[in-house]
C-alpha positions in Angstrom: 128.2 -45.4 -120.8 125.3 -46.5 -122.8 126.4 -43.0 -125.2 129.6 -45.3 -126.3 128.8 -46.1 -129.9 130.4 -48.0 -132.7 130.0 -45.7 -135.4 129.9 -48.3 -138.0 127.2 -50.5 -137.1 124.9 -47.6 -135.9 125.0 -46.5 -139.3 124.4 -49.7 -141.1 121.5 -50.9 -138.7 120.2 -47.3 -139.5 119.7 -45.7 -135.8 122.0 -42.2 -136.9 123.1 -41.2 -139.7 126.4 -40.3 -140.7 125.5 -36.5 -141.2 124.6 -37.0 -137.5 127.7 -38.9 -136.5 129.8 -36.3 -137.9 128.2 -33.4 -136.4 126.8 -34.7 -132.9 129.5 -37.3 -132.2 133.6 -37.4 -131.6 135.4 -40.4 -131.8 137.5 -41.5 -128.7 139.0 -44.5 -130.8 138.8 -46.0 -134.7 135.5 -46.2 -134.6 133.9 -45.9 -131.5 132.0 -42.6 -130.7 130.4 -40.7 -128.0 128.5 -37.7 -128.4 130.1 -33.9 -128.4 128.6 -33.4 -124.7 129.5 -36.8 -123.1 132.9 -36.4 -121.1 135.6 -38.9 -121.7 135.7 -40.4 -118.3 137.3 -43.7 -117.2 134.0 -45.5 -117.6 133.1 -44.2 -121.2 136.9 -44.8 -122.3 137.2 -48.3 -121.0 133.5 -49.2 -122.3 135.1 -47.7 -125.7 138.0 -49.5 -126.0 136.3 -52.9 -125.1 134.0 -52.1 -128.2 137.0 -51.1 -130.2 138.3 -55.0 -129.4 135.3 -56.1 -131.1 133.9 -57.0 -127.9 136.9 -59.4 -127.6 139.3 -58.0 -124.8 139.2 -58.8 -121.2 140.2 -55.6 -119.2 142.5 -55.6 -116.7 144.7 -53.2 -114.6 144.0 -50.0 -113.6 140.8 -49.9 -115.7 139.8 -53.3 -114.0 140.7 -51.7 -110.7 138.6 -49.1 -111.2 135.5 -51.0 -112.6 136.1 -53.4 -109.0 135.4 -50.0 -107.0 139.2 -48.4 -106.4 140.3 -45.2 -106.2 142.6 -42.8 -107.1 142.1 -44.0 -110.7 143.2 -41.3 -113.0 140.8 -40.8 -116.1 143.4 -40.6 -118.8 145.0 -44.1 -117.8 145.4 -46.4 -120.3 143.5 -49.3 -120.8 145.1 -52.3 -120.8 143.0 -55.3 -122.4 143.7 -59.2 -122.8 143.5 -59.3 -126.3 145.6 -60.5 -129.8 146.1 -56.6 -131.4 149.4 -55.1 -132.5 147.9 -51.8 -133.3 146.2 -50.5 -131.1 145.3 -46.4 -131.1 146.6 -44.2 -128.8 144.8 -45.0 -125.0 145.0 -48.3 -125.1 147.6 -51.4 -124.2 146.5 -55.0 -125.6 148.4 -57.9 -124.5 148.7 -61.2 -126.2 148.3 -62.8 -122.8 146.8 -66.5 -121.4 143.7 -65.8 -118.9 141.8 -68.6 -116.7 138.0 -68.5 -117.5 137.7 -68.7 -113.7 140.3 -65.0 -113.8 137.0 -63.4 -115.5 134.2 -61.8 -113.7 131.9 -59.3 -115.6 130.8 -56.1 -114.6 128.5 -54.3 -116.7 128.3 -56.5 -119.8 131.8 -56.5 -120.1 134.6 -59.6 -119.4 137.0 -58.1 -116.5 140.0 -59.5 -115.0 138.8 -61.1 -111.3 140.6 -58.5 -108.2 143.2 -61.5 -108.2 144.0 -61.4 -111.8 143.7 -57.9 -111.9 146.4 -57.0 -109.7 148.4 -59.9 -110.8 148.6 -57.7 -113.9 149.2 -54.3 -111.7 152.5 -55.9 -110.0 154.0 -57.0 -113.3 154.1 -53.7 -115.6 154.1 -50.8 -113.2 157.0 -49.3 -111.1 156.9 -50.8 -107.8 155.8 -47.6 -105.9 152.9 -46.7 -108.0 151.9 -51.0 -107.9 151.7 -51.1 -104.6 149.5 -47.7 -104.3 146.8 -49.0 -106.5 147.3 -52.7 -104.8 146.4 -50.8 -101.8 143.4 -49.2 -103.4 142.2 -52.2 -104.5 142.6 -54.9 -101.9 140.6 -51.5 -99.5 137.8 -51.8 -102.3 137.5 -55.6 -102.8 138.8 -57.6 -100.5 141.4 -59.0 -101.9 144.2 -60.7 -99.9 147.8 -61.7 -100.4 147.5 -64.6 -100.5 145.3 -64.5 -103.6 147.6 -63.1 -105.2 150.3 -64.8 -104.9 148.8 -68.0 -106.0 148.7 -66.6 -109.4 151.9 -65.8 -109.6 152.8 -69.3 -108.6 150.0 -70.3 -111.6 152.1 -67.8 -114.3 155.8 -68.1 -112.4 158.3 -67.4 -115.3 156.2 -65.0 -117.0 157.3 -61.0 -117.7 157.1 -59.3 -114.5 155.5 -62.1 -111.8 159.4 -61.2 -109.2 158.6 -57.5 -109.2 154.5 -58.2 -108.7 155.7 -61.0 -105.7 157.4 -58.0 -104.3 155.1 -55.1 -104.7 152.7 -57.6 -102.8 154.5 -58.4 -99.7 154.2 -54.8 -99.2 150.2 -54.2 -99.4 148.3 -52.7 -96.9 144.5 -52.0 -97.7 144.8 -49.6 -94.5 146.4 -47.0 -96.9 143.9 -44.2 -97.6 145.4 -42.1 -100.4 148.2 -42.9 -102.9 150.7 -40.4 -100.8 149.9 -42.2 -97.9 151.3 -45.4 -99.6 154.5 -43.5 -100.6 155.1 -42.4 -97.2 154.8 -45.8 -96.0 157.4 -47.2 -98.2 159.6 -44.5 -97.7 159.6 -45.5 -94.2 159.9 -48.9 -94.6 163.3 -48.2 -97.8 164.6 -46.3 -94.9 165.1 -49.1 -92.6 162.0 -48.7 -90.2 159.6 -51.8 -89.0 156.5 -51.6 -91.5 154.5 -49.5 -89.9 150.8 -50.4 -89.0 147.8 -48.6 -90.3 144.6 -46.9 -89.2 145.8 -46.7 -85.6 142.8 -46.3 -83.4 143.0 -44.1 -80.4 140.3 -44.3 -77.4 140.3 -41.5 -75.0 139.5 -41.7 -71.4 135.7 -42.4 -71.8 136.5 -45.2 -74.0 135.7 -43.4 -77.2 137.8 -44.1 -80.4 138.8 -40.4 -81.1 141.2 -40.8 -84.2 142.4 -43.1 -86.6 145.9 -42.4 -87.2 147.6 -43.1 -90.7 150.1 -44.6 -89.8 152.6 -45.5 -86.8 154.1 -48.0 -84.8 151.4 -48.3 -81.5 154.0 -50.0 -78.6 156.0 -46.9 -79.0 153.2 -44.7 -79.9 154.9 -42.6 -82.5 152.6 -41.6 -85.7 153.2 -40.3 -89.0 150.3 -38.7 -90.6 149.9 -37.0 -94.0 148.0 -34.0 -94.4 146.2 -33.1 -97.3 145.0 -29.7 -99.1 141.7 -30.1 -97.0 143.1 -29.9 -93.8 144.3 -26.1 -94.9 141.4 -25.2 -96.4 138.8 -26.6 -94.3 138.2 -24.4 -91.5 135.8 -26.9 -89.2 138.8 -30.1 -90.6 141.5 -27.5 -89.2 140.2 -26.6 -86.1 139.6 -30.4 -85.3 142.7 -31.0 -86.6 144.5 -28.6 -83.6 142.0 -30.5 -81.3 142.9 -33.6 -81.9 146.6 -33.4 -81.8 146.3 -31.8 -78.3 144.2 -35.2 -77.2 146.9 -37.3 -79.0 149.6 -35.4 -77.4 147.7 -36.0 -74.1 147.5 -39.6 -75.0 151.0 -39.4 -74.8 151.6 -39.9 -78.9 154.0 -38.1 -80.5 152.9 -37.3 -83.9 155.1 -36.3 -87.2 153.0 -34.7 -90.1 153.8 -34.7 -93.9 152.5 -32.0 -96.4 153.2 -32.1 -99.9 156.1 -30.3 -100.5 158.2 -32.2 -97.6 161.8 -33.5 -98.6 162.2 -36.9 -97.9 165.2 -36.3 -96.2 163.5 -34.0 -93.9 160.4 -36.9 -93.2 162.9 -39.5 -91.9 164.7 -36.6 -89.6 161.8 -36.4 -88.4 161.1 -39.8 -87.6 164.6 -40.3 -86.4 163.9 -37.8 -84.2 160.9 -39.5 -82.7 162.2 -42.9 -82.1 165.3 -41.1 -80.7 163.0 -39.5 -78.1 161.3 -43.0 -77.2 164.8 -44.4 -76.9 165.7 -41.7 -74.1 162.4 -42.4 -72.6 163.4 -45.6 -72.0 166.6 -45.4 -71.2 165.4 -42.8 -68.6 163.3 -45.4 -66.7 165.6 -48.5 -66.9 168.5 -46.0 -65.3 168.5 -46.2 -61.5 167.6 -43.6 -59.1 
């Protein structure tokens, strides 16, 4: 990040040229430069836009999120800063926003929105299903609780978004381990199921903890797992893949799995389907001999 230049001020303090800022550098905002070789990651575009603030803006959201450690941070997201601009290029979002000096934490060099604040700011201006996906990656990354949060929205109750972030809260679970994993999970939970826990363990009969299941309700011992490319592609991840379902179906688990590609309609048959079985199950013991 230390390639992220303001074109400007390296020309006036004389450390390049401007022959060699137009030949050896690109811009990636009005006046803030990285050199023809340097990809535009998430890192160099959010150091950029903090020097295109004038070294004024406190970042926040996604970019934030991604600076405290989350993932699943695409690096063409927008970066949203705390700062008094109505024109700001393309790539970034300023907002003329209040923010607590104790809301600030800094992470190299630059002012950051703390977790708290940060996904304070993630609940208010995205939809509700993508919120809660990078709540989940962020509260896995830093720690951050609920509770937390909450009490900010409390601090800013009234402002633009604070209902919808209240709500995308009360559904976080840090247990979530990929952004499609969170979908599924609130798909389940739209359609009427309990929320389901996450990171199930299993223990087999020697005691060992043999799997970790996405997701599931453990007193009836139903799971829903999604599978990723990886578990096609991967020949060793495939083959444990077959052995572990046979040790999970031993253990008496029954276990629906999602790909990419699966209709939601088809997911909650599934499921249906499942808790119909258990309900049969138990109907099957309470009936007398």
């Amino acid at each position: 990040m230390g390639d992220v230049i303001v074109g400007s001020q390296s020309v006036l303090a004389g450390t390049i040229t401007r022959a060699s800022l137009r030949w050896n550098y690109h811009a990636i905002f009005p006046d803030i430069y990285v050199q023809k070789d340097v990809e535009p990651t998430l890192a160099v575009r959010t150091r950029g836009a903090w020097l295109w603030s004038r070294r004024r803006g406190v970042i926040t959201g996604r970019a934030a999120a991604a600076l405290h450690g989350a993932r699943w941070v695409d690096d063409a997201t927008e970066i949203e800063l705390l700062w008094a601009n109505n024109h700001c290029p393309d790539g970034i979002v300023t907002r003329r926003e209040r923010i607590a000096p104790g809301e600030i934490t800094w992470i190299d060099g630059m002012p950051v929105a703390t977790p708290a604040r940060t996904a304070l700011d993630l609940g208010r201006y995205l939809p509700r299903n993508i919120a809660v996906a990078h709540l989940d990656a962020l509260a896995s990354a830093t720690g951050v609780t609920a509770e937390e949060i909450l009490d900010l929205t409390y601090r800013y109750k009234g402002r633009h978004g604070v209902r919808l972030c209240r709500e995308a809260v009360e559904l976080v679970d840090a247990g979530a381990q990929s952004p499609q994993e969170t979908r599924l999970r609130l798909l389940l939970i739209d359609k009427g199921f309990p929320p389901p826990q996450t990171q199930i363990p299993v223990i087999d009969q020697y005691g060992f903890e043999f799997a970790y299941l996405d997701m599931g309700w453990k007193d009836l011992r139903i799971a829903v797992e999604y599978d990723g490319d990886h578990h096609r592609t991967d020949t060793d991840q495939y083959r444990w893949d077959a052995r572990r379902l046979r040790k999970l179906a031993d253990a008496g688990w029954i276990v629906v799995r999602v790909m990419a590609g699966d209709r939601n309609d088809e997911v909650i048959a599934w499921v249906k389907q499942a808790w119909a079985r258990r309900q049969r199950e138990a109907m099957a013991v309470k009936r007398p001999a």
